[in-house]
N, C-alpha and C positions, 0 to 999 in steps of 0.2 A: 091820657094814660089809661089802658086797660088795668081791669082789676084779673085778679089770679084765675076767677072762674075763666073772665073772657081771653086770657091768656090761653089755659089748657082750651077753650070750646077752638079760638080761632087755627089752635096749633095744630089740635086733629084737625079741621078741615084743608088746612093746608097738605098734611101727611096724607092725607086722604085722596088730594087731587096730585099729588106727585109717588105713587107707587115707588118710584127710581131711587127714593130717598134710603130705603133698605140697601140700595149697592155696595157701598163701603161697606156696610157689617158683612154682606155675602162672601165680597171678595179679601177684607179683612181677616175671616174665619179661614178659607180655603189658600189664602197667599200664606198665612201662618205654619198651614196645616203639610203643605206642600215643603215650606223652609223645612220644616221639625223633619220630613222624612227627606231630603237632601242634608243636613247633617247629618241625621243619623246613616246613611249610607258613606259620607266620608267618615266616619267613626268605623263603621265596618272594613270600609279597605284599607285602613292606618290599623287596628288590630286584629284584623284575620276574619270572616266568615265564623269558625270552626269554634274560635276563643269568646266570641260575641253571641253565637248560638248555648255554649256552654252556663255563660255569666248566665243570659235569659235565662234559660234555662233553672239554677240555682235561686233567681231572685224568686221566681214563680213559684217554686216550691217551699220556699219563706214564704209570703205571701199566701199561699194553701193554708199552709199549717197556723198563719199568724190569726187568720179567722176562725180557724176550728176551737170551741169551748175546749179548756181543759189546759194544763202544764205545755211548755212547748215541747218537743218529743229530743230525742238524742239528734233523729234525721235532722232534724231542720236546726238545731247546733252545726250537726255537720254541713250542713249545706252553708251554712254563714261562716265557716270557716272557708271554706270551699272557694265561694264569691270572693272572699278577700281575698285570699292567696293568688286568683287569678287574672284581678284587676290590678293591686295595688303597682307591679311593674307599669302599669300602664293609667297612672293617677294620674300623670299631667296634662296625658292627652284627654282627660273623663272633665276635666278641670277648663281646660280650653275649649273644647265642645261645648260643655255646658254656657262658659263666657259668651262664646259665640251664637250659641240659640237666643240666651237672654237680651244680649242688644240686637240681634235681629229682630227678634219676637217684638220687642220693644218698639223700635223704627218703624218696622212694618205695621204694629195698633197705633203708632203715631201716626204715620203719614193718611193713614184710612181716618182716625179719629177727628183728625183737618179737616181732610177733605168734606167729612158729613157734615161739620160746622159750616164750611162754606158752602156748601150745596143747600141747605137750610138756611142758612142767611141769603141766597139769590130766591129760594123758592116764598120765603117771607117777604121777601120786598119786591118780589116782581110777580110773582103766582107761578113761577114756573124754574125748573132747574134741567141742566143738563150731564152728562158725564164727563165733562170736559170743566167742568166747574171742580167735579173730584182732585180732578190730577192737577189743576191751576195755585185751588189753596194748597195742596197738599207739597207743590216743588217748592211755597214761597213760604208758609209756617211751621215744614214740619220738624226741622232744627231746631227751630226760638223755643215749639215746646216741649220736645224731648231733651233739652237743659232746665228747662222751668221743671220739667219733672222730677229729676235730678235733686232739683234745688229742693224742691217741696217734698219729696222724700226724705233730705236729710234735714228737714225742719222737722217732719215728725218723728224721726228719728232722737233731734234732742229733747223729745218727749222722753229721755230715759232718766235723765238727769232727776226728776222724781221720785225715782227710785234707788237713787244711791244713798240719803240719810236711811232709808230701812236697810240698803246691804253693807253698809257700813258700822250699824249696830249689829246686825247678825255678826259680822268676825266679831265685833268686840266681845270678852269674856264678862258674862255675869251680865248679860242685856236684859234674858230672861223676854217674859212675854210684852214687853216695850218694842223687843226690836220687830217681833210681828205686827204688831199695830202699824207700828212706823212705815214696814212695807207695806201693808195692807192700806194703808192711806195714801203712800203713792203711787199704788197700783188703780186707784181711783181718779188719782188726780190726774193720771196720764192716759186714762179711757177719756177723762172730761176733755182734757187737753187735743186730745186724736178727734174727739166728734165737735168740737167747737172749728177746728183747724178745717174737719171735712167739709163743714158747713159755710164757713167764712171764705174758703180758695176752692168751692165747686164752680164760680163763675172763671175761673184764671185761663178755661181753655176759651171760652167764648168771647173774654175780652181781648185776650192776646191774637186767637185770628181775625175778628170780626174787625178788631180796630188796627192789625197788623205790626204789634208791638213784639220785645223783642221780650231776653226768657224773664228779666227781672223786671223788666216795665208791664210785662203782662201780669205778673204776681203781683205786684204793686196796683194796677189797674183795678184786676178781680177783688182784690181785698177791698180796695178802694169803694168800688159797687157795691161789695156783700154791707160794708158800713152806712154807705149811704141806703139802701134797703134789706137792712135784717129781717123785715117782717115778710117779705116778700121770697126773699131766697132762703129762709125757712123752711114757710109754705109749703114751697117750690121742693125743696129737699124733702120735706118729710109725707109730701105726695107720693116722689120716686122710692121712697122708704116703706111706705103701704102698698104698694103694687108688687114689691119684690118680694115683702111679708104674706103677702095674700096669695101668690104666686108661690113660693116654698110650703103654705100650709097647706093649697091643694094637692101639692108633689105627693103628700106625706102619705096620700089618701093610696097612690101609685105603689110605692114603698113597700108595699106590704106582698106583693108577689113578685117574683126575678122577671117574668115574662112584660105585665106591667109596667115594672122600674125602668127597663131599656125602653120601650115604648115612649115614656112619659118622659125621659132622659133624652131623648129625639126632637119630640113636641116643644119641648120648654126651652130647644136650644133654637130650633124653628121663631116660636112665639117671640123669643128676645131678639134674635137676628132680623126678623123681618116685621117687628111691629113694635116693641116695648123699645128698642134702644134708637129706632130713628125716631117713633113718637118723644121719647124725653128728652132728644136731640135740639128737637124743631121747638117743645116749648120753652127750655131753658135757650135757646138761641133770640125766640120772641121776647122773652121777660127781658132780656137784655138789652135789643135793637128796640124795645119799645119804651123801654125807662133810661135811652141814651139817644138814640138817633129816629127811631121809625115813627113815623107822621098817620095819624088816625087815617083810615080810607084807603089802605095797601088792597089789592087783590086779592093779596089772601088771609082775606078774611070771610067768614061764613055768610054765604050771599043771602038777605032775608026779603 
């Protein structure tokens, strides 16, 4: 069994000797990015060119003004009367669009997000991957885990249920500063509950395809692993927790001029697509085929 160091050393070499592993995020970002302006041209010729130039239009100048220091001005009242008056006929089509981007959007990071798992799982156990490993996991897991997703959404969704002795003391009359506490302590317990939950079901994509279980056998699996190595999938988590930290602190350095920001706004979407998200792909893939199935002496491992 590898330790965490020889986890991450062996996982970049392997990222290292398959460049291709970045594809899913490439084609992930641009399959998305393509869907989002194919709806939004069916949104355009279901309410007119003329009416959709108008809205833009209104929201933009909301937007102006909601950045400018100072009161919001009369205009951009009027402009937000404006927007609504000229959408609201046309809310359920604003409403079904929106439906339809979101489970596209969804399906389409799913089936990309498979595929990288399995392409990392071939490239781990054989030293090598192909593109035809993308589209293979991707036809046979990408339903089991856009249901597990589903499912693991509305688990931490009932992270709310924390929160209801404090909103429950708020309506009551004469709660006074009891019913703050009350909230304010389960607004704690339900961040601990969210970063326990992220921690303990970050393995549920890699169990679910690698061992090809279905949406609740995969949740079951991953949890199952994160138990049986806490210390590990920790680790493992709060690595990918520092990179992303360390990553945003440098941004901040960006920030500071318009011209810079889009620049560095470029870089950091660069940097994650083709190196940070297939690197933390391949080593949370190893940590798992190496503490369930993978046999010391694979390929890809760093040749000394």
């Amino acid at each position: 069994m590898e330790r965490i160091g020889e986890v991450l050393r062996n996982g970049a070499y392997t990222w290292k000797q398959n460049p291709i592993l970045c594809a899913p995020f490439v084609l992930d970002t641009l399959t998305r990015f393509l869907f989002f302006v194919l709806v939004l041209a069916g949104l355009v010729a279901v309410i007119g060119t003329d009416l959709f130039m108008a809205i833009g239009s209104g929201i933009s100048e909301i937007m102006q003004v909601s950045q400018t220091p100072g009161e919001p001005s009369l205009e951009a009242a009027g402009a937000m009367v404006e927007v609504y008056q000229l959408a609201v006929p046309f809310t359920g089509v604003f409403i079904v669009a929106l439906i339809i981007l979101m489970i596209g959007s969804a399906l389409i990071r799913t089936f990309f997000e498979v595929g990288a798992v399995g392409m990392a799982k071939n490239a781990t156990m054989t030293g090598a991957t192909r593109m035809n490993d993308l589209f293979w996991y991707g036809r046979r897991s990408t339903v089991s885990l856009f249901l597990a997703n589903i499912v693991i959404a509305l688990i931490f969704l009932a992270g709310i249920v924390f929160l209801v002795p404090g909103i429950l003391l708020l309506d009551a009359p004469g709660s006074g500063g009891g019913a703050m506490v009350a909230f304010a302590i389960g607004i704690i317990l339900w961040i601990g509950y969210v970063i326990v939950l992220s921690i303990g079901l970050a393995p549920v994509t890699y169990a679910l395809v690698i061992d090809n279980k279905g949406p609740i056998e995969g949740i079951e699996k991953g949890w199952k692993f994160f138990s049986s190595h806490k210390l590990d999938v920790f680790l493992m988590w709060l690595v990918m927790f520092a990179i992303f930290m360390s990553l945003g602190m440098i941004g901040q350095v960006f920030y500071m001029n318009p011209v810079t920001t889009v620049i560095w706004q470029f870089v950091s979407m660069l940097i994650n697509i083709c190196i940070l998200m297939p690197l933390i792909t391949v080593w949370w893939t190893r940590l798992y085929l190496d503490r369930e199935t993978l046999a010391a002496g694979t390929p890809a491992q760093v040749q000394v």
